[in-house]
matplotlib code that plots the C-alpha trace (Angstrom):
import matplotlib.pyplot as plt

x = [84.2, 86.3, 88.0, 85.5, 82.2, 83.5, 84.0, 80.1, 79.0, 80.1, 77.4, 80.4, 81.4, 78.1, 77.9, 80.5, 79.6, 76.6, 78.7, 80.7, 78.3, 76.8, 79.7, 80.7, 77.6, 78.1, 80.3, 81.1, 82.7, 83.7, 84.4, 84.6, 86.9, 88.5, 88.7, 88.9, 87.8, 88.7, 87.8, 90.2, 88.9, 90.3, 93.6, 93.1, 92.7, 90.1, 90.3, 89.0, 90.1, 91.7, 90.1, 86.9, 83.9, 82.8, 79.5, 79.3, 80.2, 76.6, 76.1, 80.4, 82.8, 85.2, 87.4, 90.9, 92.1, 95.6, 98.4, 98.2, 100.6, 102.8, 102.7, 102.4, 106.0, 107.2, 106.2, 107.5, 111.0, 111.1, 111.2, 110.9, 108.8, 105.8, 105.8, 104.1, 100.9, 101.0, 103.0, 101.1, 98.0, 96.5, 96.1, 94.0, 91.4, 91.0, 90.5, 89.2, 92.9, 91.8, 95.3, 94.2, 94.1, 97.1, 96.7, 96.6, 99.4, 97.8, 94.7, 97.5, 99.2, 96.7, 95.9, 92.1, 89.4, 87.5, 89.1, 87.3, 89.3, 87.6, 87.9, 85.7, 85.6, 85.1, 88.0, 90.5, 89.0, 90.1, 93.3, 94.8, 94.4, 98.1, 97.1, 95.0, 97.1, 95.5, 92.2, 91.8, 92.9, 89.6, 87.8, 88.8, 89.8, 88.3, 88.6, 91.5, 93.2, 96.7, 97.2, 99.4, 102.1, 101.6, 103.5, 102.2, 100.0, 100.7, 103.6, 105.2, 102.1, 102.0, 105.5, 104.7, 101.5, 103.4, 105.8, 103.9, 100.5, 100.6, 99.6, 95.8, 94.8, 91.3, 91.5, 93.8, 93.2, 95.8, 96.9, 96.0, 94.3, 91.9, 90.2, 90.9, 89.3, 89.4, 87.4, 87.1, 83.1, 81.6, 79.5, 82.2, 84.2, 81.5, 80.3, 83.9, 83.8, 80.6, 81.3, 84.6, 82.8, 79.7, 82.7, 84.6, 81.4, 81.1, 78.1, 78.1, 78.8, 79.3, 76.3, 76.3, 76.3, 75.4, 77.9, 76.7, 74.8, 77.5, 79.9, 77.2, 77.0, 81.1, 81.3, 79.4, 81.3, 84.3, 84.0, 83.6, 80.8, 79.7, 80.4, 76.8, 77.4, 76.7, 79.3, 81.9, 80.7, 80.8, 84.7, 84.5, 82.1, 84.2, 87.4, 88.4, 87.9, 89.2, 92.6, 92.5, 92.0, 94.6, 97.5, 99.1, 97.0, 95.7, 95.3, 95.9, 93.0, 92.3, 95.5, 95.3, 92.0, 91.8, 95.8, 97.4, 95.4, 93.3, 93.8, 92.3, 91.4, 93.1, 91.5, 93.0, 92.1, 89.0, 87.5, 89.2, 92.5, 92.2, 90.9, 93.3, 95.7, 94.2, 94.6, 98.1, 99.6, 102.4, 100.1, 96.7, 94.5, 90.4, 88.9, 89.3, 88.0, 86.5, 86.4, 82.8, 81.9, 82.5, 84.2, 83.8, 85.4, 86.1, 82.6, 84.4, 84.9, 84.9, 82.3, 85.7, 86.7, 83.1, 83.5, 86.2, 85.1, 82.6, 85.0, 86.6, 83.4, 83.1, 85.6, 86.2, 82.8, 83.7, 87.4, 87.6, 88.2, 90.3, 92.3, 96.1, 96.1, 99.1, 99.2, 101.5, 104.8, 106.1, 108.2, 105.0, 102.9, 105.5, 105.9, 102.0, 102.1, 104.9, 103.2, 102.4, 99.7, 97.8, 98.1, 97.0, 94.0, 93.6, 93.1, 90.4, 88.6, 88.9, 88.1, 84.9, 83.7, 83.9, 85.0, 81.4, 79.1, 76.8, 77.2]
y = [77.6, 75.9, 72.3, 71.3, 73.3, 71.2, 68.0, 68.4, 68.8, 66.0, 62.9, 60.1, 62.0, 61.7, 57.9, 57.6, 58.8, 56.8, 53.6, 54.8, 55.5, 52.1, 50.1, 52.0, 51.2, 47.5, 45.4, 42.8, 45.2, 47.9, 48.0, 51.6, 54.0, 51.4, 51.0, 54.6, 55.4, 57.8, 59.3, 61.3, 64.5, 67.5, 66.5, 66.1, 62.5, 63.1, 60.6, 59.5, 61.4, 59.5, 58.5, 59.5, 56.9, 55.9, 55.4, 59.5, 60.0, 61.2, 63.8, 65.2, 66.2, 63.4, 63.3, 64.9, 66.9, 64.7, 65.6, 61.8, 62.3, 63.7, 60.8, 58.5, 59.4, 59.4, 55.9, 54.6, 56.4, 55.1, 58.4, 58.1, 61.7, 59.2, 57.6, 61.1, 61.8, 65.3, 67.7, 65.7, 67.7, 70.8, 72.8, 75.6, 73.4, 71.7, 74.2, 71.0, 70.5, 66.9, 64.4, 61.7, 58.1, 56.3, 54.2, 57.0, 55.8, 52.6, 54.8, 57.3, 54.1, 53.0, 54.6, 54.0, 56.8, 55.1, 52.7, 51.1, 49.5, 47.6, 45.2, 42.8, 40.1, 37.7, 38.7, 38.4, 35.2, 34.0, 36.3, 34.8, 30.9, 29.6, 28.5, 31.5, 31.2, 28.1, 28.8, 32.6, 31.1, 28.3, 31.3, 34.2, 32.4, 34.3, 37.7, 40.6, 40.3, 40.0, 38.1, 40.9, 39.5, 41.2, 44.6, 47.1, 49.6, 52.9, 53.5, 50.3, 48.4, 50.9, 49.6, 45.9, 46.4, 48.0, 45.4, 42.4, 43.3, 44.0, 47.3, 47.9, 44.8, 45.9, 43.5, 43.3, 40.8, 41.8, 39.2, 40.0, 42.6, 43.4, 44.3, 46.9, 47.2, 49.9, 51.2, 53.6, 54.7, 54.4, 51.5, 48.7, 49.4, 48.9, 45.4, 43.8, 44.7, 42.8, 40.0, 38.9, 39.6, 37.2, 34.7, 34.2, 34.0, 30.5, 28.4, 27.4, 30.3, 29.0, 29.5, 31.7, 31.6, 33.2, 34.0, 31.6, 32.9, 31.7, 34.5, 37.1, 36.1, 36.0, 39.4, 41.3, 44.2, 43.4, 46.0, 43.3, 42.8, 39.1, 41.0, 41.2, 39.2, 35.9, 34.6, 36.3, 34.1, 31.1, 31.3, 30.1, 27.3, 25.9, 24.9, 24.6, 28.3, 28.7, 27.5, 30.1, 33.1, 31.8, 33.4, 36.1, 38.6, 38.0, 41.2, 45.1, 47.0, 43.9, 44.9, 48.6, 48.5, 45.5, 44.7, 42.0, 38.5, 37.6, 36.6, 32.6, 31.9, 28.7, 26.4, 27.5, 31.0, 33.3, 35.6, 38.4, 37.1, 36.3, 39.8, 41.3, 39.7, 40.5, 44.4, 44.6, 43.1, 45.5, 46.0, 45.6, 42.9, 43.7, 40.4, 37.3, 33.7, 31.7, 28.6, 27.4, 30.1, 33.1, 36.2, 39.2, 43.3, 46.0, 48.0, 51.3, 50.0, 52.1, 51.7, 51.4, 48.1, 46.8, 46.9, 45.3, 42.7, 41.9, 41.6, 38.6, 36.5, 38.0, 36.4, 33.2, 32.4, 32.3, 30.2, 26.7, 26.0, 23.2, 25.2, 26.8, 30.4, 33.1, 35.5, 39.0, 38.1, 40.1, 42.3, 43.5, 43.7, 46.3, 48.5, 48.9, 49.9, 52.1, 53.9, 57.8, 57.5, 55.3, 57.4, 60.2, 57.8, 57.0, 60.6, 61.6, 59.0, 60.4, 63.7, 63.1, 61.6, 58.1, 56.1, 55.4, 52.7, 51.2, 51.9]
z = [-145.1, -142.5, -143.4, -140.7, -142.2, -145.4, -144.2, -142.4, -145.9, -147.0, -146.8, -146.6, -143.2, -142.4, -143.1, -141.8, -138.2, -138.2, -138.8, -135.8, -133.4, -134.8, -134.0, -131.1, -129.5, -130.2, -127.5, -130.2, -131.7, -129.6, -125.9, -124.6, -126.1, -128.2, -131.9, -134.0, -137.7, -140.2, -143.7, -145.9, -147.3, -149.3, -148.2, -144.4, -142.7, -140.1, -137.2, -133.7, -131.0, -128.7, -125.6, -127.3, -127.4, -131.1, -129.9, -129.6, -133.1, -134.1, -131.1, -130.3, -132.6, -132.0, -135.0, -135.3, -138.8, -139.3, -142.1, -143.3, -146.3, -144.5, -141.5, -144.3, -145.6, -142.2, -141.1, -144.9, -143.9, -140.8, -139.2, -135.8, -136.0, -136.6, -133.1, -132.2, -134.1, -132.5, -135.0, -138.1, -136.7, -138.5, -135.3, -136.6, -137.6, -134.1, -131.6, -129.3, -129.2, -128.8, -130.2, -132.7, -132.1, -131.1, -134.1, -136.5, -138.1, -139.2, -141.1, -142.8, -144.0, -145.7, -149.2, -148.7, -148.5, -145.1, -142.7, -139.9, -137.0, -134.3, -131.3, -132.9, -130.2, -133.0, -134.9, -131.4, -130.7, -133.8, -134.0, -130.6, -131.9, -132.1, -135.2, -136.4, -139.7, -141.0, -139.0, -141.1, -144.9, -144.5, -143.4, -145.3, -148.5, -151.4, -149.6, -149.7, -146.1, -144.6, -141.1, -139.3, -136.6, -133.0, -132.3, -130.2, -131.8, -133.0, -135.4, -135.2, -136.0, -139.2, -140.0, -140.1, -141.7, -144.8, -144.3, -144.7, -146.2, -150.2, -151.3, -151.7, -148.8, -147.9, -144.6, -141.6, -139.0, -136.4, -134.1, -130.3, -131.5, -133.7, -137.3, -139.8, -143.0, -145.6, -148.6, -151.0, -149.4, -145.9, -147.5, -148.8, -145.6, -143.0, -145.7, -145.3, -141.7, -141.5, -143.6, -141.7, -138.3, -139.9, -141.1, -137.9, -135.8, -134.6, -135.5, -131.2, -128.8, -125.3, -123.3, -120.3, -116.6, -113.3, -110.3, -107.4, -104.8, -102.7, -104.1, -104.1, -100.3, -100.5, -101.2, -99.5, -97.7, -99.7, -102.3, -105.7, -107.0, -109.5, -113.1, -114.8, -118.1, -118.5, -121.3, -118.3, -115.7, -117.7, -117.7, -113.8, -114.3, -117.6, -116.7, -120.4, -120.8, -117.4, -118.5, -121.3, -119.3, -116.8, -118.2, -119.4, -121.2, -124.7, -126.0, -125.1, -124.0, -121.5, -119.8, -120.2, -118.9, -115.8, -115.7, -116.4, -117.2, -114.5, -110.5, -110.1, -106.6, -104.7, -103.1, -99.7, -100.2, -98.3, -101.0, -98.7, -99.3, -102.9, -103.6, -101.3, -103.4, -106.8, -105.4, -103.8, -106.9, -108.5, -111.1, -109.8, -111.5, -111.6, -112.5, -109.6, -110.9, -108.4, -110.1, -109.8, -108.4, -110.6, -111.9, -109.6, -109.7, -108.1, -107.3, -108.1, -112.0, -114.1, -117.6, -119.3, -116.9, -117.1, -120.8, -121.6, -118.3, -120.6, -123.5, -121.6, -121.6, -125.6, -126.5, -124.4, -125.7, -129.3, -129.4, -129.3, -126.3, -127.1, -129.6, -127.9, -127.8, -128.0, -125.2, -124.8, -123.6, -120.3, -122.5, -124.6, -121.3, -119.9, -123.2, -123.4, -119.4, -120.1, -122.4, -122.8, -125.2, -123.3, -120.1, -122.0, -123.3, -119.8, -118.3, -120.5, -119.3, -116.0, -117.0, -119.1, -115.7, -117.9, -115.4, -113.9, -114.2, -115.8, -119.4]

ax = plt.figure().add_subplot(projection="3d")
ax.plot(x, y, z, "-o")
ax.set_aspect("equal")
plt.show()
């Protein structure tokens, strides 16, 4: 048998691409291609592809055969051969040729059978609180996690996470970023995943909204479109959670995905103008806030934008809106925008034909 043939055998695998495909599927806790699994099996550390969709874990063969103890005694040498996942692949067992997750790094480092890493919006909305410390030891109290500063995934992130978390932590909350929990079976990772998601869920969500017929009318022939999602819209009719999203961006995939933060309309401006402006940015932005009004995009967006447009409203919905939030500095925008991984990531979305709508 092939390490593939074996690993089909194997019922965790099989759990463990249900609870893929499960989460994948959910926008609270996965937007697009984002977050990535794994399970460690007769050696090999089989991962999410990257640029891969979670949510097609039960119908592709998504998952990448990694040499994790090898990358593991990279990343806890320092070796800067960890930065590329690449060579720690077992080639003749991936004829795909597909390149494992960018975050591969983080699953090697961790001595766990399963790990699960997702964009729970939940988990970001409390991960980008400024004081997210305090907020996650009154809700997290009695459970195994480590609060993990911000550093832009991959092998760096690895680093810090053995850095700071204690050997054996079954939870990472990762600050602008994420969740990551890990277990010895499919089961007790996917239950911590849902009791932290269930703990940091807010008792009052902010309700949603509608663009303005006024915009609708406002955009016609412009080539935006109101984005369909409620909690989104809501940002432009609340101008507390309009002065959150007003800023620099809060956490990665938002900027890989719709650039940085999000273009606010003046007062003086037409909608031409402001989405002319939005567009003709050095980076281009793909979310205008009219305030009162409401959020429009681009009509060519892709299902990756639209997800993660969605995201936005996710989130917003669930923070405090009185609480201060920490943002990516200019610095970390430009290292994830300079980025080969995520170009990679990028043109597999293109390829797979992706990059349409709706989802």
């Amino acid at each position: 048998m092939t390490a593939y043939e074996t690993l089909r055998a194997n019922p965790e695998f099989t759990a463990l691409r249900a609870v893929s495909a499960r989460l994948g599927s959910d926008p609270l806790q996965v937007q697009g291609p984002g977050g990535n699994t794994s399970i460690k099996s007769e050696g090999i550390m089989w991962v999410k592809a990257s640029g891969t969709w979670l949510a097609d874990a039960e119908t592709q063969d998504i998952f990448v055969p990694v040499d994790h103890v090898s990358l593991a005694q990279a990343i806890a040498a320092d070796d800067g051969s960890a930065d590329d996942v690449g060579p720690f692949t077992f080639a003749s067992d991936n004829p795909s040729g597909l390149r494992a997750s960018i975050e591969a790094t983080v699953h090697a480092g961790s001595k766990a059978k399963v790990v699960l890493h997702t964009h729970c919006v939940a988990t970001i909305a409390a991960a980008i609180r400024a004081d997210a410390s305090a907020f996650l030891a009154e809700k997290l109290a009695d459970l195994p996690y480590a609060f993990i500063p911000y550093v832009k995934p991959g092998s760096n992130l690895a680093r810090v996470i053995r850095n700071v978390a204690p050997e054996g932590t079954e939870i990472l909350i990762l600050s602008n970023h994420g969740l990551v929990v890990c277990g010895e079976t499919v089961a007790e990772a996917d239950g911590l995943l849902r009791e932290v998601s269930a703990r940091l869920t807010p008792t009052t969500i902010a309700d949603p909204a509608a663009a303005s017929q006024m915009l609708q009318d406002k955009l016609s022939g412009t080539g935006w479109f109101p984005v369909p999602h409620g909690p989104t819209q809501r940002i432009a009719q609340d101008e507390r959670l309009l002065a959150i999203a007003n800023g620099r961006t809060l956490y990665p995939d938002h900027l890989v995905f719709l650039g940085p933060g999000v273009t606010v309309a003046m007062a003086s401006e037409t909608i031409a103008q402001v989405v002319a402006r939005a567009a003709q940015s050095p980076i281009p932005s793909k979310l205008v806030i009219v305030p009162g009004e409401g959020v429009a995009m681009p009509e060519t967006a892709s299902r990756s934008e639209l997800a993660l447009a969605t995201a936005l409203g996710d989130v917003l919905a669930r923070i405090d809106p009185n609480a201060a939030v920490t943002r990516l500095s200019e610095d970390q925008e430009a290292e994830l925008l300079d980025w080969d991984a995520e170009a990679y990531r990028q043109s597999l979305n293109m390829e797979r034909g992706e990059e349409r709508r709706p989802i």
